[in-house]
C-alpha positions in Angstrom: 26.9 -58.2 -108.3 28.8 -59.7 -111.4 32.7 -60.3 -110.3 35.1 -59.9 -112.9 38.3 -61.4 -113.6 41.3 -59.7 -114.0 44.8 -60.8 -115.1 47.9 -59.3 -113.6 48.7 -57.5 -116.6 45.2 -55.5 -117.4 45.7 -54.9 -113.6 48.8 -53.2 -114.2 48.3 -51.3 -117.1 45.1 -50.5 -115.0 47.2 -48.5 -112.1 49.7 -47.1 -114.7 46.7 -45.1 -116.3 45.4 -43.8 -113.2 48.9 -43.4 -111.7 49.6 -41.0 -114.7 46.8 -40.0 -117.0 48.5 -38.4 -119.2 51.0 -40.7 -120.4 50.1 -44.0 -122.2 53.2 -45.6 -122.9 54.7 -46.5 -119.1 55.5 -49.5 -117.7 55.1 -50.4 -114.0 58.2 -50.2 -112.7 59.3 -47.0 -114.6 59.9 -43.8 -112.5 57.1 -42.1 -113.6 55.1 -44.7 -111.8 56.6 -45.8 -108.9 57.0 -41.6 -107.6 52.6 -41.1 -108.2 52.7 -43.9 -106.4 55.2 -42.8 -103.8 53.3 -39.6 -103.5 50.0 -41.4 -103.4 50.9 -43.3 -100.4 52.9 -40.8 -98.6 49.5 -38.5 -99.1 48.3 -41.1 -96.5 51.3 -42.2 -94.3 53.4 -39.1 -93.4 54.7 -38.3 -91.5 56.7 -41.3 -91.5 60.4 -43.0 -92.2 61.8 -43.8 -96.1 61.3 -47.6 -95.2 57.7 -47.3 -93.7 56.9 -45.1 -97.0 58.3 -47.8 -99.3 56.3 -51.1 -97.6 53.0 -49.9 -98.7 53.8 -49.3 -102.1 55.8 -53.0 -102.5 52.9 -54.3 -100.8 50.2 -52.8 -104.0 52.6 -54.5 -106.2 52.7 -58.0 -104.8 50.7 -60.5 -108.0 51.9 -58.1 -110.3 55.5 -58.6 -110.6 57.9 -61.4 -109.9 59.8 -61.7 -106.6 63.0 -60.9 -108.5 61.6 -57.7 -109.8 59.7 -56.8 -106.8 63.3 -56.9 -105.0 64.7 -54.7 -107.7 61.7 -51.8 -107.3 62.5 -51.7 -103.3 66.4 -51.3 -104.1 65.2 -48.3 -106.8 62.8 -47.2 -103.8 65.6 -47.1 -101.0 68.6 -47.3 -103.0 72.2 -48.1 -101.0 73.2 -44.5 -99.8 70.5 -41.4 -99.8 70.4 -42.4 -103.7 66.8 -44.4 -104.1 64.1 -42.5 -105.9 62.6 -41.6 -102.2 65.7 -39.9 -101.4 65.0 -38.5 -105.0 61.6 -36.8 -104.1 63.1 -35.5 -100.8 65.8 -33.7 -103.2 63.2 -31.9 -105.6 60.9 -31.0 -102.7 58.2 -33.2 -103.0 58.8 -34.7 -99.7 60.6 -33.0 -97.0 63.0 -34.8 -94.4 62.6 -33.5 -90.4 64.5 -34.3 -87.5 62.1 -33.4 -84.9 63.4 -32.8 -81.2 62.8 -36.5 -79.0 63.3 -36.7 -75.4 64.8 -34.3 -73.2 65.2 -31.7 -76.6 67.5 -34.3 -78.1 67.3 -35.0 -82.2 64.7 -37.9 -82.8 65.0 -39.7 -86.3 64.0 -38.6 -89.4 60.9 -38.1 -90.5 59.5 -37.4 -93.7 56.3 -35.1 -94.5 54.9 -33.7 -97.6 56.4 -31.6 -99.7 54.0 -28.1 -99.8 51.9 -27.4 -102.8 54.3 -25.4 -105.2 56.2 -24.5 -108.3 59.4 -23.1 -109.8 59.3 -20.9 -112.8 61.6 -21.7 -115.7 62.7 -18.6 -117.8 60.7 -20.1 -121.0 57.2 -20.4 -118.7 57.5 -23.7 -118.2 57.1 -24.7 -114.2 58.3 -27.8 -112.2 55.3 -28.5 -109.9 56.4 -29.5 -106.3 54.8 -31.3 -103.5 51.3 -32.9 -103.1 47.9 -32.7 -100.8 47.2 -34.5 -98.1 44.9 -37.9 -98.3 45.0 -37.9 -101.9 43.6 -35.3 -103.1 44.7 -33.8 -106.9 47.4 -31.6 -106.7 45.7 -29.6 -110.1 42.1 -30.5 -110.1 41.0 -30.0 -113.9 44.9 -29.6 -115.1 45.8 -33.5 -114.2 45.9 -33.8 -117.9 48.3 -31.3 -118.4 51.0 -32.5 -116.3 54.2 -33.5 -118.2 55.7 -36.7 -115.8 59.3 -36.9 -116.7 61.2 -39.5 -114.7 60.8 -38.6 -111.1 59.4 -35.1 -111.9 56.5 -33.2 -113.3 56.0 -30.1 -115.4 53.0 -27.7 -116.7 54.7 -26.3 -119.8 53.8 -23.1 -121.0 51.2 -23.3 -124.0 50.5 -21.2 -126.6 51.5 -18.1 -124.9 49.5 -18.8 -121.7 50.9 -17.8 -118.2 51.4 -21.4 -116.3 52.3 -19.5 -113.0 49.1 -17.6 -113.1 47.4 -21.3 -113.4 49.3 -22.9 -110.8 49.2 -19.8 -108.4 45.0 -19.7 -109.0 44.8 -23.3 -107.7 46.8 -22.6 -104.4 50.7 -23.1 -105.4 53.2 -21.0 -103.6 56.0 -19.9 -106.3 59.5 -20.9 -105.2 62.7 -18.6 -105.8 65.2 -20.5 -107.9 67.8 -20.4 -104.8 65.2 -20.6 -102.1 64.7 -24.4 -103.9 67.7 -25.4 -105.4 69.8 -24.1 -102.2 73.1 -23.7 -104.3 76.5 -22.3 -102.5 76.8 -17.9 -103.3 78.2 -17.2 -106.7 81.6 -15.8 -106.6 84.7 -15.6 -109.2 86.9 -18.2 -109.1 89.7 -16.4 -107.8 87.7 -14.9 -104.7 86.6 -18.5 -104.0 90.0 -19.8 -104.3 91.4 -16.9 -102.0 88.8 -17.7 -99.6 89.8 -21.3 -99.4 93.7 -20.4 -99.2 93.3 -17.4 -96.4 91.8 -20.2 -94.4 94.4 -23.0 -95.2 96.9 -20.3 -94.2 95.4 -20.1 -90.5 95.6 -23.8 -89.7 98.8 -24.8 -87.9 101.8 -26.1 -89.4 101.6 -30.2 -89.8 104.4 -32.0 -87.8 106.4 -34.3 -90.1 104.9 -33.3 -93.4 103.6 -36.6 -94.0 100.0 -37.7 -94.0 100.2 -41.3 -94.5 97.6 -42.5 -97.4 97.4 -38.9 -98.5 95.4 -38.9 -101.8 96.8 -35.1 -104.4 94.5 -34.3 -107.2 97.0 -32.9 -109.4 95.9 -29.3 -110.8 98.8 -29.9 -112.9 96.9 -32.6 -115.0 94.1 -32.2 -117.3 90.9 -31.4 -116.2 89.2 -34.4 -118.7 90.8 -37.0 -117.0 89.9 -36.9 -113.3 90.6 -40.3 -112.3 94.1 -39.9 -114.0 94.6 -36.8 -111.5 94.8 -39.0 -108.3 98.2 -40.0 -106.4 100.4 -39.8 -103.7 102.8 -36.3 -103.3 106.1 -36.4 -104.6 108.9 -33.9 -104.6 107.5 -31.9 -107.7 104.4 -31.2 -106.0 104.4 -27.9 -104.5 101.4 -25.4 -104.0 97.8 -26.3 -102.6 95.8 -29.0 -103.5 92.1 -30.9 -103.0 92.9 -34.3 -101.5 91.9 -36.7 -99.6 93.2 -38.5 -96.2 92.5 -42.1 -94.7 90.1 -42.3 -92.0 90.0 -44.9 -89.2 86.2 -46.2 -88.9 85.1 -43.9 -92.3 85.5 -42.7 -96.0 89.1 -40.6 -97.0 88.2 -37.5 -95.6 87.8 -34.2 -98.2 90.7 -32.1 -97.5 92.5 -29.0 -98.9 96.5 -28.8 -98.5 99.5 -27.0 -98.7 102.1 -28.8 -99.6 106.2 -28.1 -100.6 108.1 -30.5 -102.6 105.9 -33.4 -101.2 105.6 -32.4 -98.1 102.4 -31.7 -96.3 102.5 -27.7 -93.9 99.2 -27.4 -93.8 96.0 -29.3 -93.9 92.4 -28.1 -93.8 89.5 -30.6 -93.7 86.0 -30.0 -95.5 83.4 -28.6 -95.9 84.7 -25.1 -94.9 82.0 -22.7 -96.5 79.1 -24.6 -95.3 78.7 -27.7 -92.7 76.1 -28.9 -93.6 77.3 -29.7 -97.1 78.9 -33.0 -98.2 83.0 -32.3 -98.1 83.4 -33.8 -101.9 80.7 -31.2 -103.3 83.0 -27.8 -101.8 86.3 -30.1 -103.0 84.6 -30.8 -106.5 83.6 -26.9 -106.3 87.1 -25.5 -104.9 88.9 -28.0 -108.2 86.7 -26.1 -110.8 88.1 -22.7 -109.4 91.3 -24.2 -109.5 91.6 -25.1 -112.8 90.1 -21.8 -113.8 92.4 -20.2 -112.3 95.0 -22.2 -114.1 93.5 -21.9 -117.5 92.4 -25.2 -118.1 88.6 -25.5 -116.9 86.8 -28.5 -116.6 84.9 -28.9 -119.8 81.2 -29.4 -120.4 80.5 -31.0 -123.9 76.8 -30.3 -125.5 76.0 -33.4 -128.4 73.2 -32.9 -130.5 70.8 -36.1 -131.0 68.8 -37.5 -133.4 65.9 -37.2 -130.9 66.2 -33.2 -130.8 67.7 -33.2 -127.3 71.1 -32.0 -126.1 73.4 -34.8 -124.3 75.7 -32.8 -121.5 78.6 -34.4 -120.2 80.3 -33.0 -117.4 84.6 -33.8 -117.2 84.8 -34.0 -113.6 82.1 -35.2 -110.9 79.4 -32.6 -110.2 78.6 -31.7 -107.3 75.2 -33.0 -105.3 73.6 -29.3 -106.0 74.5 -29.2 -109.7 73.5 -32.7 -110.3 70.0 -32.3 -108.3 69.2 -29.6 -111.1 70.4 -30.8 -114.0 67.9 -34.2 -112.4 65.2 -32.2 -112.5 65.5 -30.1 -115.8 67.1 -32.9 -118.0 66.8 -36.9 -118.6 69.5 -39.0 -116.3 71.2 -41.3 -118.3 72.8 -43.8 -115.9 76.5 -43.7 -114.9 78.7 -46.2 -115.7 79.8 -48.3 -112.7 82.1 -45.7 -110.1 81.4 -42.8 -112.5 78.7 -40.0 -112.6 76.0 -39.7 -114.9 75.2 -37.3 -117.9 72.0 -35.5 -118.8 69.7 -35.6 -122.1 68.1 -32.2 -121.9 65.4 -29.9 -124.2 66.7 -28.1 -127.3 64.9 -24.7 -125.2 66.6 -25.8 -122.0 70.5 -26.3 -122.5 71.5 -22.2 -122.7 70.0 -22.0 -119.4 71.8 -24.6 -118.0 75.2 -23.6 -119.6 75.1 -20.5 -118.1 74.1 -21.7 -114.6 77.2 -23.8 -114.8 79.8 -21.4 -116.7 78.8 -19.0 -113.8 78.8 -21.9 -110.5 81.1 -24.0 -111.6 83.6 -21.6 -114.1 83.6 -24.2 -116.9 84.3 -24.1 -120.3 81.4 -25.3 -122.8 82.1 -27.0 -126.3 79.3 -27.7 -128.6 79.5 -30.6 -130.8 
């Protein structure tokens, strides 16, 4: 048997080709990359935790990059807070997170299992494929080739008039309703949503004092394009209900909505409300948007053209978790700036779509440069 010697770099570009055939231009840590092999290896390990998933893949990589790198792909893999590219794959379906019942019925710790075969139908043909097979086997035997890896996600785009679904359906995938994925709050006007809120703000009893100390107003009375600009303390020419935010002891400011006259606090209702399972700054970045529809100056959504023949979006306020998830998934993240949010690079076929997903969820007003 003849042995041959490898370097670490034709050993690279050696698992980035089989990692993702269809794409010749990747590097090893790119996400393209690193969530084949994510999926790979979770084909093998689940059910299991985020950290047990990421140890194999680090290991696969050890001789191939630097220590200093290798440290940077486990902080991409896990991330600080539920934001690492594992967390990522949990988000578009590919894995899914359990908490299965431990001792005695109580909640055990997470676990995190495959992701069923499936896919999403966009309204040009084009379908997100979701999940993956157990023990590595090919999610589209014979259609590898035609998978479109963007990022963390993968499409099979609609050619030449063909029917992708009826593809994808013939090899075993369950199609997905839009809100049975993406899991988005009901659509309603802004004004019911609003009254929905205030009914409920109404109901709480009456705050002792009027003073929340630390209290944080966003000021519906500012413009919607400057959100950090919105922030501050009550004063006396604050009256009416406001988003806000109060000091915790052991924890983040707490989402809040208030009532408050002349600077001072009556009433105070904590979030979420609609939904308690959902983060309280994705209802309060939701509940804002109404807001300042109601008040006739929406938060704005600004659509560039570029020279590459995609669309940059830019959002004027944070979005929240739900809206960001599919803009992930349909568009290119570009990177936030440090304590901002990030923007999206998206298809010339895909931007109506998305503008009217987020004219109707979150009431905003688009301008087109």
């Amino acid at each position: 048997m003849e042995l041959i010697i490898r370097s670490a770099d034709e050993v690279s570009s050696e698992l980035v080709r089989r990692a993702v055939e269809s794409r010749d231009d990747l590097e090893l840590g790119s996400h393209e990359v690193l969530a084949q092999l994510v999926r790979r290896v979770a084909s093998f390990k689940c059910p299991t935790t985020n950290r047990e998933l990421a140890k194999p893949v680090l290991e696969s990589l050890k001789g191939l990059v630097g220590e200093e790198q290798l440290s940077d792909l486990k902080e991409l893999l896990l991330g600080e807070r539920d934001d690492g590219l594992i967390d990522t794959l949990i988000g578009c379906g590919d894995l899914q997170e359990v908490t299965p019942a431990g001792n005695h019925g109580h909640p055990a710790g997470k676990q995190l299992y495959l992701g069923a075969p499936a896919f999403l139908r966009r309204g040009n043909g084009d379908c997100l494929v979701i999940g993956s097979r157990s023990e590595g086997r090919r999610l589209l035997p014979g259609f590898e080739d035609r998978i479109e890896h963007t990022g963390h996600v993968r499409w099979f785009r609609s050619v030449d008039g063909e029917l992708p679904a009826s593809i994808l359906g013939g090899l075993g995938l369950r199609e997905l309703l839009r809100r049975e994925w993406l899991q988005p709050p009901a659509e309603i006007t802004s004004e019911e949503l609003v009254r929905e809120y205030d009914q409920a703000l109404n109901q709480e009893k009456p705050i002792g004092g009027g003073q929340i100390e630390g209290l944080q107003l966003l000021d519906s009375g500012k413009p919607s394009r400057n959100y950090r600009a919105r922030w501050g303390e009550p004063s006396r020419q604050h009256t009416g209900n406001y988003v806000a935010r109060r000091p915790q002891a052991y924890s983040a400011p707490r989402w809040c909505y208030v009532a408050v006259d002349s600077g001072q606090v009556r009433f105070a209702l904590d979030l979420p409300l609609l939904d308690p399972l959902a983060r309280g700054c994705d209802e309060a970045w939701r509940l804002q948007a109404a807001i300042d529809k109601n008040l006739n100056h929406p938060l704005v959504v600004t659509v560039t053209g570029q020279d590459s023949g995609e669309y940059l979006l830019n959002i004027s306020t944070p979005p929240p978790k739900w809206v960001q998830r599919r803009l992930g998934i349909v568009g290119r993240v570009i990177e936030r700036e440090k304590g901002g949010w990030p923007s999206w690079c998206l298809r010339r076929d895909a931007v109506d779509e998305e503008l009217s997903f987020l004219e109707d969820m979150m009431f905003c007003r688009v301008e087109r440069g």
